[in-house]
N, C-alpha and C positions, 0 to 999 in steps of 0.2 A: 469092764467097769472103769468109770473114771478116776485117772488118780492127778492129784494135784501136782503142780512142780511150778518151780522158779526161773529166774533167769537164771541163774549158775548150774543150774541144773541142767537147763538145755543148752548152754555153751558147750559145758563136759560131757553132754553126749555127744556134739559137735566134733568138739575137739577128739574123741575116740574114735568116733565113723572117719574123722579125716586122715585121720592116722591109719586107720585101717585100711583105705581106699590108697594111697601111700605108698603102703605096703604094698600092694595086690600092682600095683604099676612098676614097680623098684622090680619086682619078678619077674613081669612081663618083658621089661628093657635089659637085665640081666640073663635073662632064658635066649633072649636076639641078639644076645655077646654085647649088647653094651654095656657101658659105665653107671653108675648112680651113685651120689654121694651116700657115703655108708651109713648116715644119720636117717633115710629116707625111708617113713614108715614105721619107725621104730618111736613108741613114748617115752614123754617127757621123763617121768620118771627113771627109764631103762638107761635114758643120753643121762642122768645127772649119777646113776651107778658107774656108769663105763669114764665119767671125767674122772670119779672119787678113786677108782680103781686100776684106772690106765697109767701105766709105768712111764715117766717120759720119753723113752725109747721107741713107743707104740705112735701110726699114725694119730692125727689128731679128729675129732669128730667131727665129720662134713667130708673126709678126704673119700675120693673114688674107690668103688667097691667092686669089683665085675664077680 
């Protein structure tokens, strides 16, 4: 069936499949020993838990992840 939707609606699906897709490459470059910034893949919402909650001590978000 048909179901209606909007513009913000299909950006935020966007915006989840990109994220997802992201993610699935951060694995692939990580599994081949290399680097990805540790931000890569992970949503918006998860990067704004980890500022609210990262000690300043902790690398900052965006820093290399292997």
């Amino acid at each position: 069936p048909w179901v209606s939707s909007n513009l913000s609606r299909e950006l935020l699906s966007l915006l989840g499949h990109t994220v997802h897709h992201h993610a699935l490459m951060a694995v692939v470059v990580r599994a081949g020993g290399g680097a990805t910034p540790r931000d890569i893949g992970v949503a918006p919402s998860t990067l704004r838990h980890w500022a609210e909650q990262r000690p300043a001590a902790d690398p900052p978000v965006g820093a290399c992840a292997r």
